[in-house]
C-alpha positions as CSV (number, residue, x, y, z in Angstrom):
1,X,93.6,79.2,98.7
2,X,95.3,81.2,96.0
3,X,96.5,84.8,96.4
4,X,95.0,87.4,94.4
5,X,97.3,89.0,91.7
6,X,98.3,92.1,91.4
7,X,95.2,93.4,89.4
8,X,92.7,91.4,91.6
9,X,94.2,93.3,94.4
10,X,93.9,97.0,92.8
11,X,90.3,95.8,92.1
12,X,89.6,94.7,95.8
13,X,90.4,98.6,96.9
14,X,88.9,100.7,94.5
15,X,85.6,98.5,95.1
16,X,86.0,99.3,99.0
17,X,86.3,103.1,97.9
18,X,83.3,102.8,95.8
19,X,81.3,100.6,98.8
20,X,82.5,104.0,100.7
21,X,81.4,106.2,97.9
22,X,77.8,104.7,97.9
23,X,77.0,105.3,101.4
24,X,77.6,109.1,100.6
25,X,75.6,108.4,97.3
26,X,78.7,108.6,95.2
27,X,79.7,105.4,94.0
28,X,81.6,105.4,90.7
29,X,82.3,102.9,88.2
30,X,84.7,104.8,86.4
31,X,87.9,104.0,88.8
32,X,86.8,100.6,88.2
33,X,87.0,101.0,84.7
34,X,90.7,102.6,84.8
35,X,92.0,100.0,87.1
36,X,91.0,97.6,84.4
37,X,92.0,99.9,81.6
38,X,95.7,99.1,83.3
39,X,95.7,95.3,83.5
């Protein structure tokens, strides 16, 4: 089993915010987009 990178990681958490997010009706690609924008 490989470990994630650091960048699969960052990904991994901001798409557990957003699963958050979309219960409340708020999900959001755009921190998804900036967390790539870094890699």
């Amino acid at each position: 089993m490989r470990r994630p990178g650091q960048g699969e990681t960052d990904i991994m958490m901001v798409s557990q915010r957003n699963e958050a997010k979309r219960d409340s009706g708020g999900f959001t690609l755009i921190e998804l987009l900036v967390v790539i924008a870094i890699i």
